[in-house]
Backbone bond lengths (Angstrom), bond angles and torsions (degrees), N, CA, C in turn:
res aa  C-N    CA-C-N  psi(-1)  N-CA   C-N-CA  omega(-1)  CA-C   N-CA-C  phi
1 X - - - 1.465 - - 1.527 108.98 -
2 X 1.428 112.27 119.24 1.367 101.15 170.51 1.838 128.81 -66.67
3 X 1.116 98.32 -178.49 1.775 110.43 -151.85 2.191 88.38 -115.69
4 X 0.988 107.42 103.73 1.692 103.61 177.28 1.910 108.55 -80.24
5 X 1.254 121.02 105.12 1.446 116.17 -179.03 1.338 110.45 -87.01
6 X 1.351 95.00 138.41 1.764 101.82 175.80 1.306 122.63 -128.52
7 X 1.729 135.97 -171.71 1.544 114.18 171.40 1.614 71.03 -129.59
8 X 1.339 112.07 166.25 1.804 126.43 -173.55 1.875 95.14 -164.45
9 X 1.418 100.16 131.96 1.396 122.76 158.48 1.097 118.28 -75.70
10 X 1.382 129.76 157.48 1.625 125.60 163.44 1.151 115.48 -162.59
11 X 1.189 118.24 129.15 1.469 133.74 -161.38 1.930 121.88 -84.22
12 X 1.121 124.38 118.28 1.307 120.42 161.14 1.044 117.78 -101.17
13 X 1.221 114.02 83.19 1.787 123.81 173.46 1.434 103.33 -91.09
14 X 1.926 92.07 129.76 1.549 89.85 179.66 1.790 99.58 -122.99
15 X 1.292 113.74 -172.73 1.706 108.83 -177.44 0.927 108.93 -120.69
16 X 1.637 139.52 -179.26 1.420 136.95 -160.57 1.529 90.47 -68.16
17 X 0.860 150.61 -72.77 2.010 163.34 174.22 1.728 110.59 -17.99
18 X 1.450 94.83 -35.23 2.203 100.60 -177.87 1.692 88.16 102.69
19 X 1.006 108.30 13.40 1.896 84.11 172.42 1.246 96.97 -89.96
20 X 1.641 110.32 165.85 1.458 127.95 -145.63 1.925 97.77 -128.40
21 X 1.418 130.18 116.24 1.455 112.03 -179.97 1.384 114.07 -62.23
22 X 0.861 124.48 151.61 1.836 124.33 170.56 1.658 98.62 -138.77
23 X 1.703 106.77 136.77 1.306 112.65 155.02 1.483 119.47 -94.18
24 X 1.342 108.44 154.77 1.444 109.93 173.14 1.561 123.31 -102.37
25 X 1.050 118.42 99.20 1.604 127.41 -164.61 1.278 105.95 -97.34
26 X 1.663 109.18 159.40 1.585 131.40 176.00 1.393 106.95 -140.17
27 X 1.385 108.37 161.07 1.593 106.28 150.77 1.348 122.35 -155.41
28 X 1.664 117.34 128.14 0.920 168.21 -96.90 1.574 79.66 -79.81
29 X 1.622 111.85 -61.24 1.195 127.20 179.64 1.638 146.77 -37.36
30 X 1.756 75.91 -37.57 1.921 102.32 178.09 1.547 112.03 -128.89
31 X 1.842 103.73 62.54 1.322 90.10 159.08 1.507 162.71 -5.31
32 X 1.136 129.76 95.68 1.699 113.69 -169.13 1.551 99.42 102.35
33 X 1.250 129.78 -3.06 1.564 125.82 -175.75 1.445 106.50 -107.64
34 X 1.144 132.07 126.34 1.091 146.14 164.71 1.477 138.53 -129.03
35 X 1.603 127.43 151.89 1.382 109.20 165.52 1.398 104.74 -173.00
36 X 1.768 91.10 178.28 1.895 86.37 -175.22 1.914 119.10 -96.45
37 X 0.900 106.48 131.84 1.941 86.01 170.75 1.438 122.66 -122.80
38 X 1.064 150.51 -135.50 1.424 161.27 -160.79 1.610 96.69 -134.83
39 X 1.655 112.32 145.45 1.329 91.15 167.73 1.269 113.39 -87.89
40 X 1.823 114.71 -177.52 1.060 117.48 -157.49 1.363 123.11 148.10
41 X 1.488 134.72 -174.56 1.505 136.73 -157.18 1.047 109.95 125.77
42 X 1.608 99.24 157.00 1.498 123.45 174.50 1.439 133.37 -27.61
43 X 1.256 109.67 108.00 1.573 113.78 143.47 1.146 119.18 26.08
44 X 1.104 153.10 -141.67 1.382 168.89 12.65 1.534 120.74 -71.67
45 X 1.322 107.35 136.57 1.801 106.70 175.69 1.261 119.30 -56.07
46 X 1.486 119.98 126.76 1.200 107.81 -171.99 2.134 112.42 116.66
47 X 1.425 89.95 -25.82 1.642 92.66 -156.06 1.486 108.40 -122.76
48 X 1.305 109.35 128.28 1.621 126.45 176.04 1.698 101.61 -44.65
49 X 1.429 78.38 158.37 2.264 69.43 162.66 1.273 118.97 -79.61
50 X 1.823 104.86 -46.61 1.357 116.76 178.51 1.896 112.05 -30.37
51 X 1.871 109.59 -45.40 1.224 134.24 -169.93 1.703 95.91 -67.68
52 X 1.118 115.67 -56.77 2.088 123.59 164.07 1.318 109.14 -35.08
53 X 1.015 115.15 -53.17 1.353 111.54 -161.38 1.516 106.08 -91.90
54 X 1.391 126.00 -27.90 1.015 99.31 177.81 1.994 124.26 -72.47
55 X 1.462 90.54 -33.51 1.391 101.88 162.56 1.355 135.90 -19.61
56 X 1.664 75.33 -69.86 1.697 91.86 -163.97 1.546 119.38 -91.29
57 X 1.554 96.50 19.70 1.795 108.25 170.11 1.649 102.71 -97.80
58 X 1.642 115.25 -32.52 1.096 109.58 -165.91 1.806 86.67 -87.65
59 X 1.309 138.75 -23.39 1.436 133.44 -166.85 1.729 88.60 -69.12
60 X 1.484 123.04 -80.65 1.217 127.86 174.75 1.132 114.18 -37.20
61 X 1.603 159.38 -62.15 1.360 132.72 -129.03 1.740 87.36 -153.10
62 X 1.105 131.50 -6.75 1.661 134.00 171.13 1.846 89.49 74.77
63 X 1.300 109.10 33.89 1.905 96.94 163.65 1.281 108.27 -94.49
64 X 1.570 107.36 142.63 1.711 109.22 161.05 1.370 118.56 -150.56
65 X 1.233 130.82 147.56 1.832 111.41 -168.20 1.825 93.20 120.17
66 X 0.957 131.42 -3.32 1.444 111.81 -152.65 1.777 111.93 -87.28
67 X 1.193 123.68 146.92 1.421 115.57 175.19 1.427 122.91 -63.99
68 X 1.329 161.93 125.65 1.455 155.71 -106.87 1.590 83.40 -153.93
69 X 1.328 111.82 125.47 1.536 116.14 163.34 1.485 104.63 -88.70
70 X 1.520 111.51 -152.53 1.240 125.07 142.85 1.588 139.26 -73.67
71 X 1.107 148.18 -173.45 1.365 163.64 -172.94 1.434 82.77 -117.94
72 X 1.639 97.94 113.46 1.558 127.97 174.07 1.977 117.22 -112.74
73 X 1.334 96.93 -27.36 1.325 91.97 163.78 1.628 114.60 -166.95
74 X 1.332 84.61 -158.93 1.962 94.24 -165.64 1.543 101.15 -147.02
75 X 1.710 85.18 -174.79 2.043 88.93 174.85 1.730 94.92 147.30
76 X 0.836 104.96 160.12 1.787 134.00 170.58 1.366 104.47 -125.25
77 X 1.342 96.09 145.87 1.678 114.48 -161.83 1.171 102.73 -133.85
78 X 1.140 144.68 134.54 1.424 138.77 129.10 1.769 134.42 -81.94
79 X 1.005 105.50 149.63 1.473 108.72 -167.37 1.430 130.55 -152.33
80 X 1.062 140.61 170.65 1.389 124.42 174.69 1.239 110.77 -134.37
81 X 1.339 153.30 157.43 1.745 113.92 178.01 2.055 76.44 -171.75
82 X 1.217 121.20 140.18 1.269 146.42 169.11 1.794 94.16 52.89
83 X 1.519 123.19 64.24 1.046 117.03 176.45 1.849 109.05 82.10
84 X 0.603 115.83 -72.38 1.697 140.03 -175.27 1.551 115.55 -38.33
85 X 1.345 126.59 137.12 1.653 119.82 -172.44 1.781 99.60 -106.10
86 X 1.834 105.00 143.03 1.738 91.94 168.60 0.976 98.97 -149.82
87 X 1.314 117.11 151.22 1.864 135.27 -179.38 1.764 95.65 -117.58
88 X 1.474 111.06 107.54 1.288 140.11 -148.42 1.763 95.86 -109.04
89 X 1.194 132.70 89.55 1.353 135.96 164.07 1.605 99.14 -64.20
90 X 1.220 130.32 129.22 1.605 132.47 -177.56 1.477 112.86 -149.62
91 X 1.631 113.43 137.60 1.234 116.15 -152.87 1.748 87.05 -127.01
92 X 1.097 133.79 140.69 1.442 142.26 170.37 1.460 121.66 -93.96
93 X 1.306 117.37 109.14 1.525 118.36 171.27 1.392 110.30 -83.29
94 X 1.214 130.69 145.05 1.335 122.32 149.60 1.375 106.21 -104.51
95 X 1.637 120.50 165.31 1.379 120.84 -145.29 1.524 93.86 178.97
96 X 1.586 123.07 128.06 0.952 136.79 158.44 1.429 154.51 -85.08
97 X 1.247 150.48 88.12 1.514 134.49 -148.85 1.424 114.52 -134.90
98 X 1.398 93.22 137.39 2.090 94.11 -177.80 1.896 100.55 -89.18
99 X 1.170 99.73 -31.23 1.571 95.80 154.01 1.313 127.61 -28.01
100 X 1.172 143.61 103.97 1.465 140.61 148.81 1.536 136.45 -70.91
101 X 1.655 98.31 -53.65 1.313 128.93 -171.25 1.538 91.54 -62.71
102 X 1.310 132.68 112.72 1.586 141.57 165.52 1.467 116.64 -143.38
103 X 1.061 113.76 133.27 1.559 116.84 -166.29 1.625 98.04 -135.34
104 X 1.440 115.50 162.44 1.307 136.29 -154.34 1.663 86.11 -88.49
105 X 1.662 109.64 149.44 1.206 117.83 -167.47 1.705 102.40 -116.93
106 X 1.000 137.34 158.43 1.339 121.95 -178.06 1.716 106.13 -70.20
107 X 1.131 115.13 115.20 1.911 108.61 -172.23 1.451 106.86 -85.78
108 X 0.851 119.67 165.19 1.849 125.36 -168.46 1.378 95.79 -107.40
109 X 1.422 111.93 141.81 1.377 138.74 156.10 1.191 115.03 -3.15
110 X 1.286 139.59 -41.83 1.440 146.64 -174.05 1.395 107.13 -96.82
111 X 1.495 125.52 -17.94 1.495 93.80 158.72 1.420 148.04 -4.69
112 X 1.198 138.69 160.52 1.516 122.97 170.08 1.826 88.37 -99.33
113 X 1.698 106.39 -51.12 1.443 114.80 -165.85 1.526 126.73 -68.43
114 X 0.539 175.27 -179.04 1.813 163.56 10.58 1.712 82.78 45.08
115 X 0.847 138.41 111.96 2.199 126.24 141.15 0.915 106.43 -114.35
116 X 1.392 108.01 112.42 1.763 142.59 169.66 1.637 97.27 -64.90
117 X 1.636 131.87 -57.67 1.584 126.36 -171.71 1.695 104.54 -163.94
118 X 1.561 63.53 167.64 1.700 81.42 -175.90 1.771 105.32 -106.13
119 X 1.287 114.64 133.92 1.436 111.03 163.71 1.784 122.61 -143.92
120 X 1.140 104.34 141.33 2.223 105.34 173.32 1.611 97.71 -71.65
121 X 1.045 88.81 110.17 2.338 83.90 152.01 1.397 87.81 -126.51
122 X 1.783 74.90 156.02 1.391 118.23 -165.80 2.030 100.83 -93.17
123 X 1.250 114.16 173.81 1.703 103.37 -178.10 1.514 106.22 -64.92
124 X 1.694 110.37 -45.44 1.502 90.74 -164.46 1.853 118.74 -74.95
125 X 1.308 107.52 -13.12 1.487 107.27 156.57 1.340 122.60 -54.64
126 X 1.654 112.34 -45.29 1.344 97.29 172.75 1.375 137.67 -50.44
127 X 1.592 105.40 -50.56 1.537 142.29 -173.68 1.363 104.34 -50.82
128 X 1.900 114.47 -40.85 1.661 120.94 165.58 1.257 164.04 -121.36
129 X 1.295 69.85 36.08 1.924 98.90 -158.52 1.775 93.28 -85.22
130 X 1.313 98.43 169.15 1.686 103.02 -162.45 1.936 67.50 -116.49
131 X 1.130 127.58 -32.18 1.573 109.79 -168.92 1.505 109.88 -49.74
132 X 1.836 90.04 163.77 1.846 89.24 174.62 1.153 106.93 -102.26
133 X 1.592 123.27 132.74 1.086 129.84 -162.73 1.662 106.54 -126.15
134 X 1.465 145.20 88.26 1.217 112.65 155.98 1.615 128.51 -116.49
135 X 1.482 109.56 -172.32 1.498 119.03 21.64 1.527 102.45 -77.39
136 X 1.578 106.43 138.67 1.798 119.85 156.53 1.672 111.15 -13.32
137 X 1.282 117.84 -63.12 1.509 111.58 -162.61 1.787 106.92 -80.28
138 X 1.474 110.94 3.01 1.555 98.60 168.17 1.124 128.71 -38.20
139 X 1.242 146.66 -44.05 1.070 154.22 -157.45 1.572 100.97 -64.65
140 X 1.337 99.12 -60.61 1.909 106.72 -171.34 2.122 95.98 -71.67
141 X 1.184 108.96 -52.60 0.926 90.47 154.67 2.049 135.18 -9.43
142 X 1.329 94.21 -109.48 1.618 110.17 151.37 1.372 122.38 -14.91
143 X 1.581 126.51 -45.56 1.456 138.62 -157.19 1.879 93.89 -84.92
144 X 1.325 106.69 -49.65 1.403 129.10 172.18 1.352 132.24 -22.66
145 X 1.641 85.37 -71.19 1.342 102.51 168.15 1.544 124.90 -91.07
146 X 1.624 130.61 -7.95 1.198 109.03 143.50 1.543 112.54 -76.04
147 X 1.404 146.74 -36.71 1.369 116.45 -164.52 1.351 99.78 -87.93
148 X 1.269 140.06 -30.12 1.276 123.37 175.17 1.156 148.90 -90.65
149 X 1.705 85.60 -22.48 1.961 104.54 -169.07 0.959 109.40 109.16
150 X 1.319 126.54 160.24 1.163 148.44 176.62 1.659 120.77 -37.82
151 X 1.237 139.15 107.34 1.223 127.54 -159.11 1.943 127.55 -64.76
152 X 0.910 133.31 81.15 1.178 126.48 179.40 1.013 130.74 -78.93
153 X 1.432 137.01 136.90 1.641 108.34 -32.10 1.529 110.38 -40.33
154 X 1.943 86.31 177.50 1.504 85.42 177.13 1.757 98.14 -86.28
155 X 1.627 110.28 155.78 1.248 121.86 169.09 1.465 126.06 -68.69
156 X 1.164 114.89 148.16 1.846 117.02 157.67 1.424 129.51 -58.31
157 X 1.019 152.25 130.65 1.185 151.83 171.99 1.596 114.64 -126.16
């Protein structure tokens, strides 16, 4: 079975407090499986990430206005999602918003995700939640960049 490669943005928007947005995703394919991620999505030819990401916050959750950090990290992903295999090149924005109020936007057909909701957690939710959340190392991630700042360079994940 072939392997579909892609490049994907992903957003760490946090709120005036340090809570972190998370979507709650499914897929269609693997019943009973669920989890939370960052928003975010594909590339497009033609398009910056900075240009991805801003997109695909206002495609996902109708936000726009937000303060834009730096690119804190990276990573390749693999995945499988409606039958289908993908090796996920992914670049991390961090991104700021006094905005809270965000609601799910109708997503188009090409989604990768199913997103069931939108929610803020706070660190120690992250640190204990039995949910699946990635990427896995978000949390320290997240912890990072409020006590330290922004990671320079950005890290691997």
């Amino acid at each position: 079975m072939s392997v579909e490669r892609r490049r994907a943005v992903r957003v760490l928007l946090l709120d005036p407090v340090g809570r972190v947005l998370l979507l709650h995703g499914t897929d269609p394919a693997t019943p009973g499986t669920d989890w939370w991620i960052t928003p975010g999505g594909g590339i497009e030819p033609g398009e910056s990430p900075a240009e991805a990401a801003g997109r695909e916050l206002a495609e996902e959750i109708g936000l726009a206005g937000v303060e834009w950090g730096p690119l804190i990290a990276y990573g390749t992903v693999r995945f499988s999602f409606r039958g289908r295999d993908y090796e996920q090149e992914q670049l991390f924005h961090l991104a700021r918003t006094t905005r809270t109020e965000v609601s799910l936007t109708e997503s188009g057909a090409d989604e990768h995700a199913l997103l069931l909701a939108a929610r803020w957690w706070t660190m120690g939710e992250l640190r204990t939640t039995g949910e699946t959340i990635y990427p896995r190392q978000l949390a320290a991630l997240v912890e990072q960049v409020l006590t330290e700042g922004p990671p320079e360079p950005p890290v691997r994940l």
